[in-house]
mmCIF file as Biopython writes it, N, C-alpha, C and O atoms, coordinates in Angstrom:
data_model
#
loop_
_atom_site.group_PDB
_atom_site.id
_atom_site.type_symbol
_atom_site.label_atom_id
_atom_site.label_alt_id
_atom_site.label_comp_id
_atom_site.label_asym_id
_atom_site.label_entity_id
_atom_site.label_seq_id
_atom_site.pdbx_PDB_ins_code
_atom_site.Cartn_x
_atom_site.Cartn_y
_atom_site.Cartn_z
_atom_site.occupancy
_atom_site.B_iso_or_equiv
_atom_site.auth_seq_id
_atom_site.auth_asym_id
_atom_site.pdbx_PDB_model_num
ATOM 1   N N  . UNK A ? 1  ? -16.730 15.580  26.272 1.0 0.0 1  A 1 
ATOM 2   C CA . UNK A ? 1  ? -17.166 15.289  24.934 1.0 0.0 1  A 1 
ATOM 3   C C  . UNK A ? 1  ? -17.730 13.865  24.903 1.0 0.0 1  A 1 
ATOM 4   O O  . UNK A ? 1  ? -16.995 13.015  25.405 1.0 0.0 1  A 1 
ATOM 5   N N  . UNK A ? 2  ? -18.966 13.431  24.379 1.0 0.0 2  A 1 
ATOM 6   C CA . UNK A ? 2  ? -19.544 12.575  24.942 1.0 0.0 2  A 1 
ATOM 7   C C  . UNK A ? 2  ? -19.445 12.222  23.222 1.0 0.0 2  A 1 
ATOM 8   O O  . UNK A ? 2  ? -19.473 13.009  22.277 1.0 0.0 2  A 1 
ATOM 9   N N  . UNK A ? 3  ? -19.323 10.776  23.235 1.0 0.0 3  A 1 
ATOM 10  C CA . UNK A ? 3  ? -19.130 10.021  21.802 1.0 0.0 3  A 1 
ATOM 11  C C  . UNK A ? 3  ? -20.438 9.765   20.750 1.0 0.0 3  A 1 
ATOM 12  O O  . UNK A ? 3  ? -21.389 9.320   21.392 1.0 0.0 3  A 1 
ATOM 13  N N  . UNK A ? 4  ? -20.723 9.916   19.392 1.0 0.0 4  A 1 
ATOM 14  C CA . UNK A ? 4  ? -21.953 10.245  18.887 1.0 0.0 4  A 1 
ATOM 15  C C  . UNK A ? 4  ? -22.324 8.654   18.677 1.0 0.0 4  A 1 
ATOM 16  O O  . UNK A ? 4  ? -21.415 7.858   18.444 1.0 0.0 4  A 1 
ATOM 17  N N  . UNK A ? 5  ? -23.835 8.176   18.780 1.0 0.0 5  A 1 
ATOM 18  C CA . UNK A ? 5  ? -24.209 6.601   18.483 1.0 0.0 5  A 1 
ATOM 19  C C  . UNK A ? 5  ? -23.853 6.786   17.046 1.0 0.0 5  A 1 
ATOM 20  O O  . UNK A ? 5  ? -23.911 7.880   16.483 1.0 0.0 5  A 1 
ATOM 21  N N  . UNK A ? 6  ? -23.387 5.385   16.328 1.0 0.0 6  A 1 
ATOM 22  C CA . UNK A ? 6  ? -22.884 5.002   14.951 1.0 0.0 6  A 1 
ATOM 23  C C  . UNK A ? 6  ? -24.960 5.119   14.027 1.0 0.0 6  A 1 
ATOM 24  O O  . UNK A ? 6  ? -26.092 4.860   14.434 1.0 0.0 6  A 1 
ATOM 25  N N  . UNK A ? 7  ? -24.548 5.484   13.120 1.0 0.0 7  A 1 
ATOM 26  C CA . UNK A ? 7  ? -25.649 5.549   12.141 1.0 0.0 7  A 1 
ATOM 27  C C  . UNK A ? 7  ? -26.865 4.156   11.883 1.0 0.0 7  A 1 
ATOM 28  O O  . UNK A ? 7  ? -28.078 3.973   11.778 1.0 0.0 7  A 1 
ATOM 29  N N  . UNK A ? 8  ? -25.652 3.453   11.875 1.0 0.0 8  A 1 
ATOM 30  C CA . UNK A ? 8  ? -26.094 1.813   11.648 1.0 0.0 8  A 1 
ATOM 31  C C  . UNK A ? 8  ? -25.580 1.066   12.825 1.0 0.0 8  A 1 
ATOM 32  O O  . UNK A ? 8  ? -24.832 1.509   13.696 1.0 0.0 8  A 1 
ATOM 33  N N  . UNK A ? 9  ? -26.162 -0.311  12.719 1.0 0.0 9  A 1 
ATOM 34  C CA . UNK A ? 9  ? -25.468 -1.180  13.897 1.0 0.0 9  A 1 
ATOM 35  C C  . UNK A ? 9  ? -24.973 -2.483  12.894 1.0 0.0 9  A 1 
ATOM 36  O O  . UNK A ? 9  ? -24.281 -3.457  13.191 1.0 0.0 9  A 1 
ATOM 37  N N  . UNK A ? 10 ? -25.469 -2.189  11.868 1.0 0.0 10 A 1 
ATOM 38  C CA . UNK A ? 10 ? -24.572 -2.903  10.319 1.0 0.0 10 A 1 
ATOM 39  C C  . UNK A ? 10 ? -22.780 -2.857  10.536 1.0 0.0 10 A 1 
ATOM 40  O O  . UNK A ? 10 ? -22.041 -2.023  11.058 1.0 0.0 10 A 1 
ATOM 41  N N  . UNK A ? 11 ? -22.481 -4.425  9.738  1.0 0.0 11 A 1 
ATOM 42  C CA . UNK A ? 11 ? -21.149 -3.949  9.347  1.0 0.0 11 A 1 
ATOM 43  C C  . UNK A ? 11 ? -20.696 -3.079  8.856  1.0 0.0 11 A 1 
ATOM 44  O O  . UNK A ? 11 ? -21.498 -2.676  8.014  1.0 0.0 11 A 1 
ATOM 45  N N  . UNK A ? 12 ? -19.367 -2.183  8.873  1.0 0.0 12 A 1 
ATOM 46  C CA . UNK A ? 12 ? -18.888 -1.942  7.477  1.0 0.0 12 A 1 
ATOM 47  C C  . UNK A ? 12 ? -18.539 -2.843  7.197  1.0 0.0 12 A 1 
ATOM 48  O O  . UNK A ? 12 ? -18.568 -3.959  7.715  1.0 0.0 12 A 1 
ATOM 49  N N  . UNK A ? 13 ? -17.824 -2.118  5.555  1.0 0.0 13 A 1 
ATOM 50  C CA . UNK A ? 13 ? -16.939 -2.860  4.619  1.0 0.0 13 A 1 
ATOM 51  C C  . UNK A ? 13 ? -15.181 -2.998  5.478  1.0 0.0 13 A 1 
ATOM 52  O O  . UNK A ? 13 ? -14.401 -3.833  5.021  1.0 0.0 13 A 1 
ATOM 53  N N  . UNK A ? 14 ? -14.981 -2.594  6.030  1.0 0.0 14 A 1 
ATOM 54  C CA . UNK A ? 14 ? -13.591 -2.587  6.544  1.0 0.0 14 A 1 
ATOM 55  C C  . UNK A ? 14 ? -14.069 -3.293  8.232  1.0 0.0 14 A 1 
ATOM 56  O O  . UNK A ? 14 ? -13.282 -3.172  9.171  1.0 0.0 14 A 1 
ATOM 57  N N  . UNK A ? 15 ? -14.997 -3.780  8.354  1.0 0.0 15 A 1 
ATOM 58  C CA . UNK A ? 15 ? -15.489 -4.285  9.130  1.0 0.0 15 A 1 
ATOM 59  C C  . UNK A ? 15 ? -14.865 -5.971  8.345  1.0 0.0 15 A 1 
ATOM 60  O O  . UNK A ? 15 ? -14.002 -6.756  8.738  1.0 0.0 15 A 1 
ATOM 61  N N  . UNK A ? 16 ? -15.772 -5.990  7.121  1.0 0.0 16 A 1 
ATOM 62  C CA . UNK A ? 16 ? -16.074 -7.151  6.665  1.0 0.0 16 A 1 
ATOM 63  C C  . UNK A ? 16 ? -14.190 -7.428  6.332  1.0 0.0 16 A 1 
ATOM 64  O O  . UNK A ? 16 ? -13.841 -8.603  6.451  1.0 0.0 16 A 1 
ATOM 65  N N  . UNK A ? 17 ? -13.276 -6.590  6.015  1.0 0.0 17 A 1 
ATOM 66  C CA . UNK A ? 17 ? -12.502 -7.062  5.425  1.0 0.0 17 A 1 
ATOM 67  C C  . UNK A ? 17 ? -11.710 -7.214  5.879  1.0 0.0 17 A 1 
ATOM 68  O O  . UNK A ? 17 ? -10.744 -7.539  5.188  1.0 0.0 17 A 1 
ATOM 69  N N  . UNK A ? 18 ? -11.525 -7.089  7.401  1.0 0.0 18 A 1 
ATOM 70  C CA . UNK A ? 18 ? -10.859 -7.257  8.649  1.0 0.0 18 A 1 
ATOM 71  C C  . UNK A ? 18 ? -10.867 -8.480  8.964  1.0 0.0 18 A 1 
ATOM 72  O O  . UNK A ? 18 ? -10.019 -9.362  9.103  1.0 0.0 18 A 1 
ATOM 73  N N  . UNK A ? 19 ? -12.619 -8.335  9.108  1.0 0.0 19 A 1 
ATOM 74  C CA . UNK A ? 19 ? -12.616 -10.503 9.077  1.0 0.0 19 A 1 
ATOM 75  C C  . UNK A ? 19 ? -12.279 -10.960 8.360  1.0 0.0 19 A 1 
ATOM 76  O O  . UNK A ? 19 ? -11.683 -11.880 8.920  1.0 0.0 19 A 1 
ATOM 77  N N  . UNK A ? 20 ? -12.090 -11.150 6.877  1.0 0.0 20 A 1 
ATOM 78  C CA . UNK A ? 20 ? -11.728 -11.731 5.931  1.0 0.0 20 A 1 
ATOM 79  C C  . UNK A ? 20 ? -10.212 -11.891 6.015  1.0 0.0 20 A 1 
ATOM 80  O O  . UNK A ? 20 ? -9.777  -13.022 5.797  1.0 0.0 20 A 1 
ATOM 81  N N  . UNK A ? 21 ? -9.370  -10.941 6.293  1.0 0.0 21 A 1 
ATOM 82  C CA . UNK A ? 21 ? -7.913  -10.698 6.130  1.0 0.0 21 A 1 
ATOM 83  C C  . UNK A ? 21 ? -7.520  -11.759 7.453  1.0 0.0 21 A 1 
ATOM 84  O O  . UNK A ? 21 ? -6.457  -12.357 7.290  1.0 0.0 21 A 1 
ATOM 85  N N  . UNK A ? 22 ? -8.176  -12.020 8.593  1.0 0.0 22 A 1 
ATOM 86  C CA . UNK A ? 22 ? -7.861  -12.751 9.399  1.0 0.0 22 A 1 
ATOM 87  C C  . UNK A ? 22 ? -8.226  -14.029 8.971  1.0 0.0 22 A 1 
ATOM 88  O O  . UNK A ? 22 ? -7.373  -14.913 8.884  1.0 0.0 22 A 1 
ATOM 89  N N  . UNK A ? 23 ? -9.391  -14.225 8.695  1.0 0.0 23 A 1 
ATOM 90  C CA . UNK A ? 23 ? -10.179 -15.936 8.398  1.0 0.0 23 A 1 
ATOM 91  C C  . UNK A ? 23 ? -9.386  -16.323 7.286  1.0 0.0 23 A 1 
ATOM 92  O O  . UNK A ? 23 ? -8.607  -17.246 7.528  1.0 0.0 23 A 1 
ATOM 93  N N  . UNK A ? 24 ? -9.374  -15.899 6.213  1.0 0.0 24 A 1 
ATOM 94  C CA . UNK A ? 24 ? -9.004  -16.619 5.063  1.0 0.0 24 A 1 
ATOM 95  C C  . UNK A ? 24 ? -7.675  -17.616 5.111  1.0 0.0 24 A 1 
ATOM 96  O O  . UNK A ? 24 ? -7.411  -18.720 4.634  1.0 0.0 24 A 1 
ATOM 97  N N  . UNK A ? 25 ? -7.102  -16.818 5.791  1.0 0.0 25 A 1 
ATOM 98  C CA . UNK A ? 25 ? -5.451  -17.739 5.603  1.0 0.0 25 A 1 
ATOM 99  C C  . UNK A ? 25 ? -5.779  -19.021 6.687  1.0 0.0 25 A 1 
ATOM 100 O O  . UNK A ? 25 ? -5.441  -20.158 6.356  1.0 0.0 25 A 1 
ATOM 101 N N  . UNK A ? 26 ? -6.287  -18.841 7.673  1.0 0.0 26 A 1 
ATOM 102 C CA . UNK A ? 26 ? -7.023  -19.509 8.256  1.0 0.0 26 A 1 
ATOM 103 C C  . UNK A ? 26 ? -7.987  -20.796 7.783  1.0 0.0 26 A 1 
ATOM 104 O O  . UNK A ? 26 ? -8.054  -21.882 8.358  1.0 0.0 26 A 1 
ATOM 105 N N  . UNK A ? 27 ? -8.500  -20.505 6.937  1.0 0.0 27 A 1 
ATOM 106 C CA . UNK A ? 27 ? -9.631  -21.692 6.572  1.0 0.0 27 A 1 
ATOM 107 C C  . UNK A ? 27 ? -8.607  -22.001 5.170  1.0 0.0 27 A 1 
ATOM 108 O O  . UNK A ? 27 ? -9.005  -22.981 4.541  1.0 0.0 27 A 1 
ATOM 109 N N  . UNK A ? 28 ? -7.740  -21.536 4.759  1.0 0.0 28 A 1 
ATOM 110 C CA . UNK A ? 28 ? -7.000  -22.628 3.916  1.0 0.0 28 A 1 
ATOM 111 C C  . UNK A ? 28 ? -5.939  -23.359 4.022  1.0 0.0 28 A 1 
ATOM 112 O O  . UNK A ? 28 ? -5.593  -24.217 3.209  1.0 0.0 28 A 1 
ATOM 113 N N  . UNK A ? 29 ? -5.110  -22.917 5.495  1.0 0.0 29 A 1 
ATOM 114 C CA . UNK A ? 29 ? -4.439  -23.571 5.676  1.0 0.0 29 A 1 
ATOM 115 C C  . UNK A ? 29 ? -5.284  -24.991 6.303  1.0 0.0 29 A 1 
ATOM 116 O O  . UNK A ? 29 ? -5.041  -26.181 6.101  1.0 0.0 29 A 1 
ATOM 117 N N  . UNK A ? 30 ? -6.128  -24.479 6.956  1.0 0.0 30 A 1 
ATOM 118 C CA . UNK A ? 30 ? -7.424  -25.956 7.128  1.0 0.0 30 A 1 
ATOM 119 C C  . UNK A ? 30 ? -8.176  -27.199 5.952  1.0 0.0 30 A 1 
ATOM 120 O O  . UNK A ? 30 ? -8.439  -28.401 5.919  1.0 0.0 30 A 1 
ATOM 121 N N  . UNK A ? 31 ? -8.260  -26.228 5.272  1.0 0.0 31 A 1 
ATOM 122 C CA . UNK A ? 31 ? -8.143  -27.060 3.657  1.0 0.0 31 A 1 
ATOM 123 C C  . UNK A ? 31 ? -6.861  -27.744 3.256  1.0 0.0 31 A 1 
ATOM 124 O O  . UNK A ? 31 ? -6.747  -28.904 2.861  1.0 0.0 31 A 1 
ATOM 125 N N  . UNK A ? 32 ? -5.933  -26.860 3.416  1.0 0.0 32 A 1 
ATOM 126 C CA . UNK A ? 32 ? -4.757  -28.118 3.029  1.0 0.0 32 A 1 
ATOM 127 C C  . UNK A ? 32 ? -4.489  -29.023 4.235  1.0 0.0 32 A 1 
ATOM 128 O O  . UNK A ? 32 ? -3.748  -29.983 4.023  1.0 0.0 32 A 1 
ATOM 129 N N  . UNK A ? 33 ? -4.989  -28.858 5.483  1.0 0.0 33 A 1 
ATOM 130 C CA . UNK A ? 33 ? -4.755  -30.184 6.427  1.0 0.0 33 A 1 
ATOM 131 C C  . UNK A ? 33 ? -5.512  -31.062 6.079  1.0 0.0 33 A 1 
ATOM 132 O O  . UNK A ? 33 ? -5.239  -32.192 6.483  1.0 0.0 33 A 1 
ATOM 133 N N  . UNK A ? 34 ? -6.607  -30.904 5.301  1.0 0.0 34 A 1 
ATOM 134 C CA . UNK A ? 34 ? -7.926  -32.014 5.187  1.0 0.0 34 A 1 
ATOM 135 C C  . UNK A ? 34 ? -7.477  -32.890 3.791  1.0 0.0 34 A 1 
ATOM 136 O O  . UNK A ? 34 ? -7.730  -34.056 3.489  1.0 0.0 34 A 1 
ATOM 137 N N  . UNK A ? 35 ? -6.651  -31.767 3.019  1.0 0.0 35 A 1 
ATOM 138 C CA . UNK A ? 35 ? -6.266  -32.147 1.689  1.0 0.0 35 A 1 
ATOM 139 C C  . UNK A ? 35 ? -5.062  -33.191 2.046  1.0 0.0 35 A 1 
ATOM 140 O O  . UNK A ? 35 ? -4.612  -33.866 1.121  1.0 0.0 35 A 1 
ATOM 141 N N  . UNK A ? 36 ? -4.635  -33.313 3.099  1.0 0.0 36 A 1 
ATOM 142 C CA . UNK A ? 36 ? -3.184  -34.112 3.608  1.0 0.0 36 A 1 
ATOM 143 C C  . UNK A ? 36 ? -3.971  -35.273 4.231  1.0 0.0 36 A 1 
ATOM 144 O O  . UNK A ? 36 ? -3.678  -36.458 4.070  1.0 0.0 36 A 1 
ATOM 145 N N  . UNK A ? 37 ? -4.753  -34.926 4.783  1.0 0.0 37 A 1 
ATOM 146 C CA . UNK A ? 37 ? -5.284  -36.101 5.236  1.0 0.0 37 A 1 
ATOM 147 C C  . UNK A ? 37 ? -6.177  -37.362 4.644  1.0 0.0 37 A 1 
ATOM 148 O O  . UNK A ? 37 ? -6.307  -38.544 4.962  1.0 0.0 37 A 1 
ATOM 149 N N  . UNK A ? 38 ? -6.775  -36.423 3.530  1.0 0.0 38 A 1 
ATOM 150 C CA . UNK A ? 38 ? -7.494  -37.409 2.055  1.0 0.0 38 A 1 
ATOM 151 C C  . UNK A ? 38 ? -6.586  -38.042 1.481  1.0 0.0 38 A 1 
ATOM 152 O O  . UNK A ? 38 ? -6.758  -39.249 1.316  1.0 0.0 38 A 1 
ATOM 153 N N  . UNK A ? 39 ? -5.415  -37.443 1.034  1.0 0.0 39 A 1 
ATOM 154 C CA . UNK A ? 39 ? -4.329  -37.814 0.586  1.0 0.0 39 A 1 
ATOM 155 C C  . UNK A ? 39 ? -3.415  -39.275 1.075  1.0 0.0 39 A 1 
ATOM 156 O O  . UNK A ? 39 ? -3.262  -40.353 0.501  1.0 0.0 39 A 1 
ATOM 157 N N  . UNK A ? 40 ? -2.960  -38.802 2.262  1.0 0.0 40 A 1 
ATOM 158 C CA . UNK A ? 40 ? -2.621  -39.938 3.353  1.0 0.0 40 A 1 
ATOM 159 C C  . UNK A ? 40 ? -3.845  -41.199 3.609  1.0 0.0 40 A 1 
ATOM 160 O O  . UNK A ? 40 ? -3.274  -42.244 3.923  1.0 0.0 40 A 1 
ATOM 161 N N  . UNK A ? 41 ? -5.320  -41.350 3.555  1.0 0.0 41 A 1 
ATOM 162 C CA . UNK A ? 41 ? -5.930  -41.948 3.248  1.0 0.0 41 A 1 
ATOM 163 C C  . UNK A ? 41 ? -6.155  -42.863 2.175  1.0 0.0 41 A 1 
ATOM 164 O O  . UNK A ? 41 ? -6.727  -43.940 2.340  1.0 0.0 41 A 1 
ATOM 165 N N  . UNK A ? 42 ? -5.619  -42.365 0.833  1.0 0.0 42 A 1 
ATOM 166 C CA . UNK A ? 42 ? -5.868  -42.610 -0.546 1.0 0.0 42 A 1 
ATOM 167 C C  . UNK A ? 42 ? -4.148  -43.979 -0.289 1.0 0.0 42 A 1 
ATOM 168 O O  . UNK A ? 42 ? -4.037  -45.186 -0.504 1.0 0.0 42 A 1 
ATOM 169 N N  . UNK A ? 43 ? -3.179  -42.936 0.232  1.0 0.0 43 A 1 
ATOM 170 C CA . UNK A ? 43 ? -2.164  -43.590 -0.197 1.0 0.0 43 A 1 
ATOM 171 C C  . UNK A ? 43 ? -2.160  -45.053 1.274  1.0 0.0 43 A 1 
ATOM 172 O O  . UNK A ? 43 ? -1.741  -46.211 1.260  1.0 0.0 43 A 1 
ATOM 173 N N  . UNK A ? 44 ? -2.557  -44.564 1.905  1.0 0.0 44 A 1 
ATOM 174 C CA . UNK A ? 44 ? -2.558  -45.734 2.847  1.0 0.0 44 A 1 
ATOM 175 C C  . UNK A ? 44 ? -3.650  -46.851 2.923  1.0 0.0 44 A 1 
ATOM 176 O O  . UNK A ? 44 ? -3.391  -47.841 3.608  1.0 0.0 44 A 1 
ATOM 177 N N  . UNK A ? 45 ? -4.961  -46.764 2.216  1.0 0.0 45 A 1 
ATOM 178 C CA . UNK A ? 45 ? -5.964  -47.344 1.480  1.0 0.0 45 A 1 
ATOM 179 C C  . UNK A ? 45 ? -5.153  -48.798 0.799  1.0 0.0 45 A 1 
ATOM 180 O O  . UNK A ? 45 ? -5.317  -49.957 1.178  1.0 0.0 45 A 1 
ATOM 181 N N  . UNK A ? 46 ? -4.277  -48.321 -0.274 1.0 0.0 46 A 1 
ATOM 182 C CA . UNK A ? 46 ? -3.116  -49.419 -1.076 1.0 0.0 46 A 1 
ATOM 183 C C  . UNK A ? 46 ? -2.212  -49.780 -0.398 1.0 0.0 46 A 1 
ATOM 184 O O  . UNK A ? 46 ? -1.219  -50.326 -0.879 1.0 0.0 46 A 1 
ATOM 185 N N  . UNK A ? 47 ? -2.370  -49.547 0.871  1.0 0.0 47 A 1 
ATOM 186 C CA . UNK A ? 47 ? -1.083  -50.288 1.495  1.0 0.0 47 A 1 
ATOM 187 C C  . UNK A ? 47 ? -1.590  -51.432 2.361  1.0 0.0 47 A 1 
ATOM 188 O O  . UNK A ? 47 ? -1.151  -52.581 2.307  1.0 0.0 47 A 1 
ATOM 189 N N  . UNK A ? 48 ? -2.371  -51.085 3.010  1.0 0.0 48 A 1 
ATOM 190 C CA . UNK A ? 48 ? -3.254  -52.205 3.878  1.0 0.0 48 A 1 
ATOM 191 C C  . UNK A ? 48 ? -4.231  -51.591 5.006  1.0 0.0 48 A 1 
ATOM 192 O O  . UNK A ? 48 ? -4.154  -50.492 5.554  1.0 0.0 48 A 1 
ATOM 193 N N  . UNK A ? 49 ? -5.276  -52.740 5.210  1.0 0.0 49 A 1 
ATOM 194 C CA . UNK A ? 49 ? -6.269  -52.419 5.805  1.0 0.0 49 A 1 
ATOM 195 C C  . UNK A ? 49 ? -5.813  -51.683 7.107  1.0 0.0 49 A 1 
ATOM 196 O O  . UNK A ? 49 ? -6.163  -50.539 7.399  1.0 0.0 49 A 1 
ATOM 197 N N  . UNK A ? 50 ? -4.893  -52.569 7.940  1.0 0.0 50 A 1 
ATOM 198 C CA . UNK A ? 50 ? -4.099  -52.755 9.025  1.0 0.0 50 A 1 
ATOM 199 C C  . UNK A ? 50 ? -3.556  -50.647 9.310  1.0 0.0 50 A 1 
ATOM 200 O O  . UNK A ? 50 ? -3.660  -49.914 10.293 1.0 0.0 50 A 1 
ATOM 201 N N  . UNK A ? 51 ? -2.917  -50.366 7.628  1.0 0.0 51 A 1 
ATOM 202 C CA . UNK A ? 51 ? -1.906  -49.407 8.079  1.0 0.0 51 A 1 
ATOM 203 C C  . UNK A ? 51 ? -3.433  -48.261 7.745  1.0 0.0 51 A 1 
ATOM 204 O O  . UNK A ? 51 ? -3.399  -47.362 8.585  1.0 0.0 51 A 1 
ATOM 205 N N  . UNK A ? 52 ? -4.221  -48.157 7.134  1.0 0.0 52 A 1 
ATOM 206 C CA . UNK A ? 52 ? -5.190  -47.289 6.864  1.0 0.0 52 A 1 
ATOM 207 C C  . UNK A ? 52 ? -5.870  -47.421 8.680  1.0 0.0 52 A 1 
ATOM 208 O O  . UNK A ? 52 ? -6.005  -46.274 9.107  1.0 0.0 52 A 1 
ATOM 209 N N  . UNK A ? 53 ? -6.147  -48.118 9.382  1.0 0.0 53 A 1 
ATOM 210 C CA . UNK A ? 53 ? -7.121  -47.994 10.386 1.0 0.0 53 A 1 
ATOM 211 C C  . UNK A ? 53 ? -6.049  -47.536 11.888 1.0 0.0 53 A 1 
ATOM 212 O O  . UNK A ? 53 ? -6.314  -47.052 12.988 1.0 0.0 53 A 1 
ATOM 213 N N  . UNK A ? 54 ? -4.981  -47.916 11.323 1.0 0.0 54 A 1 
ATOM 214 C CA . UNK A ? 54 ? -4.096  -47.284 12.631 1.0 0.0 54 A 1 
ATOM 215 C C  . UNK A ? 54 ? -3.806  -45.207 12.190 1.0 0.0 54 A 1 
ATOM 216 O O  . UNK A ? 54 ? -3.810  -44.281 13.001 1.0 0.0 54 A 1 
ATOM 217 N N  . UNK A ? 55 ? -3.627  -45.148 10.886 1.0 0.0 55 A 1 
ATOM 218 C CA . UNK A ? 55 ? -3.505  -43.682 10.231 1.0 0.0 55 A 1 
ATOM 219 C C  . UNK A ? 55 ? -5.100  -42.901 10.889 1.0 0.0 55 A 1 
ATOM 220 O O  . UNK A ? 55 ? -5.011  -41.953 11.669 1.0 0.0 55 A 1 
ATOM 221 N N  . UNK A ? 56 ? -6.103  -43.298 10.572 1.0 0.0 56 A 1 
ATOM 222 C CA . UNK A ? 56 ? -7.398  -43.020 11.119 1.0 0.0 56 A 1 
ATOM 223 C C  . UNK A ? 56 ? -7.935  -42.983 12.410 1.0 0.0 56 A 1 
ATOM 224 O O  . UNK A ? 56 ? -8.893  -42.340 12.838 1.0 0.0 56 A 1 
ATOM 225 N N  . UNK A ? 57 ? -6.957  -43.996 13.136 1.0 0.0 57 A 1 
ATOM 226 C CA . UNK A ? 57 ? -7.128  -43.461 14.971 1.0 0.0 57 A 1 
ATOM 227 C C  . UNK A ? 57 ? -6.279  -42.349 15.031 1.0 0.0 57 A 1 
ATOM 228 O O  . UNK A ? 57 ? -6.652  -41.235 15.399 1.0 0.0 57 A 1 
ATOM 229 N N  . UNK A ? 58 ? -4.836  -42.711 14.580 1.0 0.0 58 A 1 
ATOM 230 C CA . UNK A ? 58 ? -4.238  -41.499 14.589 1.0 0.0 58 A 1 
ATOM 231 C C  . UNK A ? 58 ? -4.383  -39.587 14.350 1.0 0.0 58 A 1 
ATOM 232 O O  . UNK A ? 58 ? -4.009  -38.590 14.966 1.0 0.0 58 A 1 
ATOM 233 N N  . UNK A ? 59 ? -5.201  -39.904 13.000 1.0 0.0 59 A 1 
ATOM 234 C CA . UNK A ? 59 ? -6.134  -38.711 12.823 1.0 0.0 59 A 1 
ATOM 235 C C  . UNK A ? 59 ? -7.042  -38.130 13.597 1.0 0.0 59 A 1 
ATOM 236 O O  . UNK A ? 59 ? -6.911  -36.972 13.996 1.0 0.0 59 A 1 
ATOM 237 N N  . UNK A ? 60 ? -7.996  -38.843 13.866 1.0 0.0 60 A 1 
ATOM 238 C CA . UNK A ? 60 ? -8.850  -39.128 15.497 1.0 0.0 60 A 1 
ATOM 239 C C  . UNK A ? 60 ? -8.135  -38.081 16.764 1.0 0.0 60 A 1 
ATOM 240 O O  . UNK A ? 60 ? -8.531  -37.125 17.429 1.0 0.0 60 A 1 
ATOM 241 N N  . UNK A ? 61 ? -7.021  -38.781 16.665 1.0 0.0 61 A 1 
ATOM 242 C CA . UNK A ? 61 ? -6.647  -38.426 17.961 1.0 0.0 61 A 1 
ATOM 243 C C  . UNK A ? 61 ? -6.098  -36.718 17.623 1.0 0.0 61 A 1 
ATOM 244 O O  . UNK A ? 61 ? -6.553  -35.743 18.220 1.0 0.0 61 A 1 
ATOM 245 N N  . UNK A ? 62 ? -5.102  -36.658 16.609 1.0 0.0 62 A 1 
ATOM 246 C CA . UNK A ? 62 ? -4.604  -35.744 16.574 1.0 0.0 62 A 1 
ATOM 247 C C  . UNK A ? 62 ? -5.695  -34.463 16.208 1.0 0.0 62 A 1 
ATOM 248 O O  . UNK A ? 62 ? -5.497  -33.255 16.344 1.0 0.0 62 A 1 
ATOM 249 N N  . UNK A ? 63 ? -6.869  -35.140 15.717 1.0 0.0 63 A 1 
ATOM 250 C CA . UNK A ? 63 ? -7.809  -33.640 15.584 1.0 0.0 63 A 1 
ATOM 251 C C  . UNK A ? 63 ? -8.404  -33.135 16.977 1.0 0.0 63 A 1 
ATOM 252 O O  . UNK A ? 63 ? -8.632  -31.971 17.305 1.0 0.0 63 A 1 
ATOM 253 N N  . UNK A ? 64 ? -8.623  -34.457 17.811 1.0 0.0 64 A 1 
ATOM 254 C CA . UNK A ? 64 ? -9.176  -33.647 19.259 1.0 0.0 64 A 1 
ATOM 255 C C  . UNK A ? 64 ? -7.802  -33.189 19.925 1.0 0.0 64 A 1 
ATOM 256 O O  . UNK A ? 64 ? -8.132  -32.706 21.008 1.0 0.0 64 A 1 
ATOM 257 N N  . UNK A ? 65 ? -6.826  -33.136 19.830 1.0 0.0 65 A 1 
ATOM 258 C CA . UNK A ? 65 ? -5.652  -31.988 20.376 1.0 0.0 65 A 1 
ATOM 259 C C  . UNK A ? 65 ? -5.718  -31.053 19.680 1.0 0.0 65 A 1 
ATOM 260 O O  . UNK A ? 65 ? -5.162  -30.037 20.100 1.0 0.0 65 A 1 
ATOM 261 N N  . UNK A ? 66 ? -6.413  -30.991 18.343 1.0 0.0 66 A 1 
ATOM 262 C CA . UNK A ? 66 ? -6.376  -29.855 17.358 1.0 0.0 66 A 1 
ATOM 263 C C  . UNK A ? 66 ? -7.158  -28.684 17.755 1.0 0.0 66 A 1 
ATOM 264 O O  . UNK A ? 66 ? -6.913  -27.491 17.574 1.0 0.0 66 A 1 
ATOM 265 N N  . UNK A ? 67 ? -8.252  -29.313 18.392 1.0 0.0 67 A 1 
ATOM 266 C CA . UNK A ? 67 ? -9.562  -28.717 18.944 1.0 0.0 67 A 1 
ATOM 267 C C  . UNK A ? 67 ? -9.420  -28.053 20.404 1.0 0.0 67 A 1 
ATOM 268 O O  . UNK A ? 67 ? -9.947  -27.030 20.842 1.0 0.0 67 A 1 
ATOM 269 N N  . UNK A ? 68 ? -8.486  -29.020 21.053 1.0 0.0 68 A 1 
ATOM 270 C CA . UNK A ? 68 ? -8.319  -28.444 22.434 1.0 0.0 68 A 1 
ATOM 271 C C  . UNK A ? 68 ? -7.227  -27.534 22.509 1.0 0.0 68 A 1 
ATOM 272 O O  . UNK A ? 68 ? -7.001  -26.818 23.485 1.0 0.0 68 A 1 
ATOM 273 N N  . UNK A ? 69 ? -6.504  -27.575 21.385 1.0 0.0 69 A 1 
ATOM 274 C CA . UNK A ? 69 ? -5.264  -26.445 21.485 1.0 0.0 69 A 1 
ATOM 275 C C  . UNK A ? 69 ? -5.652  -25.200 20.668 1.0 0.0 69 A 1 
ATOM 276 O O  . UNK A ? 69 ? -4.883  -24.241 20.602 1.0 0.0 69 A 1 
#
């Protein structure tokens, strides 16, 4: 029994919502890391130049392990 070619080479909809059900939780838990990190910026901004530019290497660093892991 030899398998029939698909009609379209289009998504489906359960195509599309497969990706979605995976990405979404995904790109917001990424939003709230960015939202922690504006945050931590804002509050370390009023504390000193000193503690804002060491928080910002730190960030630095911890996003390229973010990337490589």
């Amino acid at each position: 029994m030899t398998a029939r070619p698909s009609a379209s080479k289009f998504p489906t909809a359960s195509d599309h919502r497969a990706t979605l059900t995976t990405a979404l939780p995904l790109g917001i838990s990424y939003v709230g890391v960015e939202l922690i990190g504006i945050t931590d910026s804002i509050m370390l901004g009023r504390l000193s130049t000193d503690a804002l530019s060491a928080a910002g290497l730190a960030l630095s660093i911890f996003n390229v392990i973010l990337v490589a892991g």
